[in-house]
C-alpha positions as CSV (number, residue, x, y, z in Angstrom):
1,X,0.0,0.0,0.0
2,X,1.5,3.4,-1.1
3,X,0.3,7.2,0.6
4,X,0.6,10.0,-0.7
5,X,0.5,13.0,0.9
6,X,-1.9,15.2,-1.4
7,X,-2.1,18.4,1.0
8,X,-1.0,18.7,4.6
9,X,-2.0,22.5,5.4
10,X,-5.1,23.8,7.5
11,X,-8.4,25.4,5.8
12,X,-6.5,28.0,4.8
13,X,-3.1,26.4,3.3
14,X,0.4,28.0,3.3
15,X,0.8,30.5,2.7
16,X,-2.2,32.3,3.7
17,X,-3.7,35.0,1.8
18,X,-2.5,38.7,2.9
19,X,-0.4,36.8,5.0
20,X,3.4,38.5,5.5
21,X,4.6,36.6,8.1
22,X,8.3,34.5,7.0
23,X,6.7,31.0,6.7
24,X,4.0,31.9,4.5
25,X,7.1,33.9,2.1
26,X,9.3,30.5,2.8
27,X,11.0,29.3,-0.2
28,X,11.6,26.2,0.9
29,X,8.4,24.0,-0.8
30,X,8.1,22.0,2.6
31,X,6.7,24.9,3.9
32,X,4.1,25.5,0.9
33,X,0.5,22.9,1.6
34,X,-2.5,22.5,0.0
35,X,-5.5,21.9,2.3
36,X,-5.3,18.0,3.9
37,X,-5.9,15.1,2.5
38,X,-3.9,11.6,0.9
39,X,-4.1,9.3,-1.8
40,X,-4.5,5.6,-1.0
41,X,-2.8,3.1,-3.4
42,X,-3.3,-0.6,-3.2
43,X,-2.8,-3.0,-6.0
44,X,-6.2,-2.7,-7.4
45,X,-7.9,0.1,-5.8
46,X,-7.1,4.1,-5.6
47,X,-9.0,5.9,-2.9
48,X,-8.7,9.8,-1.3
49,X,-9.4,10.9,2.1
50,X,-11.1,14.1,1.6
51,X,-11.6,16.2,-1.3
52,X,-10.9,19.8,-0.4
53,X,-10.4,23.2,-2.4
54,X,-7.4,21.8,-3.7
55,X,-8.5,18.6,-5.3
56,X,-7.7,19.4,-8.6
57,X,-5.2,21.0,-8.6
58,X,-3.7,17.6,-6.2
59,X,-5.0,15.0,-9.0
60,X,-3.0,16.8,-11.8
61,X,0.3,17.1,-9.8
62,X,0.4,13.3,-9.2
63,X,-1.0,12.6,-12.6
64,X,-3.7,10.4,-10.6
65,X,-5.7,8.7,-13.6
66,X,-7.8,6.6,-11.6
67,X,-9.9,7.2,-8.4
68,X,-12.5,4.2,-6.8
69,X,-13.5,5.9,-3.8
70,X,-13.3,9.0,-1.6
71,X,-13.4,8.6,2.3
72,X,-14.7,12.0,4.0
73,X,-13.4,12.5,7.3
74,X,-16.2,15.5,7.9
75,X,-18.4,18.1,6.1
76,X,-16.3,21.5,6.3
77,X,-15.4,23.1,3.4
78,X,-11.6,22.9,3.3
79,X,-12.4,18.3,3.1
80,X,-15.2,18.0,0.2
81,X,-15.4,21.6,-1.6
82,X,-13.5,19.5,-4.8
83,X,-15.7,16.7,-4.7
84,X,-17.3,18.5,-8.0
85,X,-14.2,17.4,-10.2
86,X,-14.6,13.9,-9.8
87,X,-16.3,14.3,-13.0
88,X,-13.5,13.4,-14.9
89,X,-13.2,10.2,-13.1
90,X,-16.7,9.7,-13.8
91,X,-16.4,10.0,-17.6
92,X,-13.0,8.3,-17.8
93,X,-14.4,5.2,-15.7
94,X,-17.8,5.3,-16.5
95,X,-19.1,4.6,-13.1
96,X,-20.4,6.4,-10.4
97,X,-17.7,7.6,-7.4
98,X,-18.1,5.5,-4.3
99,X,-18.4,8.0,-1.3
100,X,-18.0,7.5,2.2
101,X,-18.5,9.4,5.1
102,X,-20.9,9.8,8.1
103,X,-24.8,11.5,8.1
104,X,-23.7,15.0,8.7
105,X,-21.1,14.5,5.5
106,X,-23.9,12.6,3.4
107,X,-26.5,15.6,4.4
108,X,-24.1,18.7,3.4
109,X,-23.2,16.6,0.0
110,X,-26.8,16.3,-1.0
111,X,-27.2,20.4,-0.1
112,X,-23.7,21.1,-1.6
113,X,-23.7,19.1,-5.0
114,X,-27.7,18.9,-5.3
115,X,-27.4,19.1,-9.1
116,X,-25.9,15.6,-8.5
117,X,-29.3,14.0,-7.3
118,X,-31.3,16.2,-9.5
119,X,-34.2,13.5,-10.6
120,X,-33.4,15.3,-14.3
121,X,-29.6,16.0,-14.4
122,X,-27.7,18.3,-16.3
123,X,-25.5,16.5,-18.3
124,X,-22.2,16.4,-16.9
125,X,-22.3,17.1,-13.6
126,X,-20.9,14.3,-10.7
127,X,-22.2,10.9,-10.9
128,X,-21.8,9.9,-6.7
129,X,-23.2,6.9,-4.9
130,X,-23.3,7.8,-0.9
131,X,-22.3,5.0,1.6
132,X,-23.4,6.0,5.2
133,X,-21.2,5.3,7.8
134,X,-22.1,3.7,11.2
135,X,-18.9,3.5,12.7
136,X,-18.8,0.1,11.8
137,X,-15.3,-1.5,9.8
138,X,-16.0,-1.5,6.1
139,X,-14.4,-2.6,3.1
140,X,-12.9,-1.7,0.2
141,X,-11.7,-3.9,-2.2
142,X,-11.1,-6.7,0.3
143,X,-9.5,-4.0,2.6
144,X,-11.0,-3.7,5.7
145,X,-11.2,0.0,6.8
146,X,-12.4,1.1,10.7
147,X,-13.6,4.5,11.4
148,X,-12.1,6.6,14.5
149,X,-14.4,8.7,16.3
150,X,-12.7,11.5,17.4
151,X,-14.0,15.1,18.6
152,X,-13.2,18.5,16.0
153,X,-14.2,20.3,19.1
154,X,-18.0,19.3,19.8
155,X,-18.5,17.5,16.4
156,X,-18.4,13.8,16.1
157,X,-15.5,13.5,13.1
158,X,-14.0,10.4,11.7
159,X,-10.4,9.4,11.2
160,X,-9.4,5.9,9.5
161,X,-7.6,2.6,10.3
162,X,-6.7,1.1,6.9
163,X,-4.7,-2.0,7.4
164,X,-1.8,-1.2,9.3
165,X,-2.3,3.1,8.5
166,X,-4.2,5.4,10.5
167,X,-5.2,8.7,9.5
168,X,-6.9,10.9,11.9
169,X,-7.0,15.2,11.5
170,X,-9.0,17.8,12.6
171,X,-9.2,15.8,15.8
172,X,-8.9,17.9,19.0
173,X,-9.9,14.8,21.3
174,X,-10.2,11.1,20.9
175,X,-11.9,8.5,23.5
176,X,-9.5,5.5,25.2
177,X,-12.1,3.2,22.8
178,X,-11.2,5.1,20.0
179,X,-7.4,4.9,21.1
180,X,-7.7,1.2,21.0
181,X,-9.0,0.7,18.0
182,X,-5.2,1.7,16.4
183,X,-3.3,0.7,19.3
184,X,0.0,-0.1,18.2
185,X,-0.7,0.9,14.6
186,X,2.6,1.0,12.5
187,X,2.4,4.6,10.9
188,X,0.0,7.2,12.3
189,X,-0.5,10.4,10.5
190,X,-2.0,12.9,13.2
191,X,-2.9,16.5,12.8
192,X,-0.4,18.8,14.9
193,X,-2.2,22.8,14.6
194,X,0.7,25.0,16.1
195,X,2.4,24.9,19.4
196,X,-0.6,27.1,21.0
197,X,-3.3,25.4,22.3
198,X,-6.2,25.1,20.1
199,X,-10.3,24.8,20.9
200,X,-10.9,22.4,17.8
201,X,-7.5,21.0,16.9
202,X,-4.7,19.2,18.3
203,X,-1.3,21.4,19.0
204,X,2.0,19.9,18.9
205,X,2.5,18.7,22.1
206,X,-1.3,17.1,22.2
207,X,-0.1,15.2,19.1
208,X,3.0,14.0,20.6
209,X,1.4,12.6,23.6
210,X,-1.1,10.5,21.7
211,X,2.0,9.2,18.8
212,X,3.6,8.5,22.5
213,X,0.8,6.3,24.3
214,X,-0.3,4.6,20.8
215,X,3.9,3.8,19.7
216,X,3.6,3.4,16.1
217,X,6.6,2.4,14.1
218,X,6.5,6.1,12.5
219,X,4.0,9.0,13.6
220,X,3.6,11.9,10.3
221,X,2.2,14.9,11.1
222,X,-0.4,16.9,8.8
223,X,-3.3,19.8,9.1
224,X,-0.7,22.1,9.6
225,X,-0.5,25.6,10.2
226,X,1.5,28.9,9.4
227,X,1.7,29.1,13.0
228,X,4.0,26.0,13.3
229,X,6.8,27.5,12.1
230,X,9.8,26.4,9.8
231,X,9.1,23.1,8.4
232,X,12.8,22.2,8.5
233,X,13.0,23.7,12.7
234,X,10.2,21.6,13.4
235,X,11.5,18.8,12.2
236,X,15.2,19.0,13.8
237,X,12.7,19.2,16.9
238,X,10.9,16.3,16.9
239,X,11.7,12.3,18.2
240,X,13.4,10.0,15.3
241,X,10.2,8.5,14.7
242,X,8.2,11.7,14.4
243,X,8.2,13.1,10.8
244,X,6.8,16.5,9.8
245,X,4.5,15.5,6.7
246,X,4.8,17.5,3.5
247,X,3.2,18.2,0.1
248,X,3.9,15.2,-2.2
249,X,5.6,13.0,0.4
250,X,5.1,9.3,-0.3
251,X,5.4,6.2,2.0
252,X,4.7,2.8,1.5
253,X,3.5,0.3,3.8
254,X,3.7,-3.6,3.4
255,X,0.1,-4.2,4.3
C-alpha cells in the first residue's frame, strides 16, 4: 500500500492569503501545503481521504488517472469543496464515485452538489453513490477499513484505520475506545495545529502525547498551520520516529 501526501495545510493552506509573516514567504516547498488530505494506493484500488479546495489542482500534480473511492473524514469546506471534479473520473471510468462518510457529511453533500441528485440532471455534472457510515469497519476492495471517532471540538468527526495506516485530522480529542481501536498501529499520521493550544484542533504537544501512548513504528504529522513555524526547525525538533509531513511525500506500507 503506497500514501501520498496530497495536501498537509489547515483550511487556509500555506501560505495564507494577505499573509506577510516568514513562513508563509518561505521558499523552501516543505513549507508551501495544499488543504489536507492523501491518496491511498493498493494494487487494485485508488481511494482519497477528503476532497478539499485543492482537489484538482492535487489530482494533476500526481498525474492520478484513476480514483475508486473518496473517504470524507467531515463536512467542512476545506475536506469536500472539490468533490465537484470527480467528474472526470466519472467520464474516464464510466461509473459512479463510491463516497463514504458519516450522516452530517452525506447531508451537506446532498445540499452542496444537489445538481448531482437532481431526478433530471444536467449532463455532466458528478455521478456519486453515498455510503453512510455507522462507525462500523467496512471494506474496500477486500480492505477492511475502521472508522475513528474522534471530537473537532464538539463534532463527532471520523479518522481511518486502513490495514496497518491510521489517518486521523482535525481531531482535538479522541476517546480510550477510539485509542484502541489503532493501538499499536505502525504509521499514524495525526494533525499537529501550532504549538498554541487550540479549541478544535490538536497542538504539537497534544499530538505527541497521543504518537507516545499509541507507539507506532513512525508517527507523520499533517493539518498544519502557518503558525507552526519552519518546516525544517520543526522537524530538527521532533523524536526520530516523528516526521513533519509535507506536500507530495510518499510512503509505503507492506500491508
Amino acid at each position: 500500500m503506497n500514501v501520498t501526501f496530497l495536501g498537509t495545510g489547515t483550511s487556509q493552506g500555506i501560505p495564507v492569503i494577505t499573509c506577510d509573516c516568514e513562513v508563509c514567504k518561505s521558499d523552501n516547498l516543505k513549507d508551501k501545503r495544499l488543504r489536507s488530505s492523501v491518496l491511498i494506493e493498493t494494487k487494485n484500488k485508488n481511494f482519497v481521504i477528503d476532497t478539499g479546495p485543492d482537489f484538482r489542482q492535487q489530482m494533476l500534480r500526481e498525474n492520478v488517472q484513476k480514483l475508486d473511492a473518496i473517504l470524507f473524514t467531515h463536512h467542512h469546506k476545506d475536506h469536500i469543496a472539490g468533490l465537484d471534479d470527480i467528474r472526470a473520473y466519472n467520464y474516464k471510468q464510466k461509473k459512479y464515485m463510491q463516497v463514504y462518510g458519516n450522516q452530517k457529511v452525506i447531508e451537506t453533500i446532498k445540499r452542496e452538489f444537489a445538481y448531482s441528485f437532481d431526478e433530471n440532471k444536467y449532463p455532466g455534472v458528478p455521478d456519486i453513490e453515498l455510503n453512510l457510515l455507522n462507525g462500523e469497519p467496512f471494506e474496500i476492495d477486500n480492505i477492511k477499513i475502521t472508522p475513528i471517532k474522534i471530537k473537532h471540538y464538539k463534532l463527532d468527526i471520523y479518522g481511518y484505520k486502513i490495514n496497518d495506516l491510521t489517518y486521523i485530522t482535525d481531531a482535538s480529542f479522541i476517546e480510550d475506545a477510539e485509542m484502541e481501536k489503532f493501538y499499536k498501529t505502525k504509521v499514524l499520521i495525526i494533525n499537529a495545529l501550532r504549538i498554541k493550544s487550540h479549541i478544535s484542533h490538536f497542538n504539537l504537544q497534544e499530538a505527541l502525547q497521543v504518537i507516545q501512548h499509541i507507539k507506532p513504528e513512525k508517527a507523520y504529522l499533517t493539518h498544519i498551520s502557518h503558525y507552526l513555524g519552519f518546516h525544517d526547525i520543526i522537524q530538527n525538533k521532533l523524536p526520530e520516529n516523528v516526521f513533519l509531513g509535507y506536500d507530495g511525500l510518499k510512503i509505503s506500507l507492506n500491508s
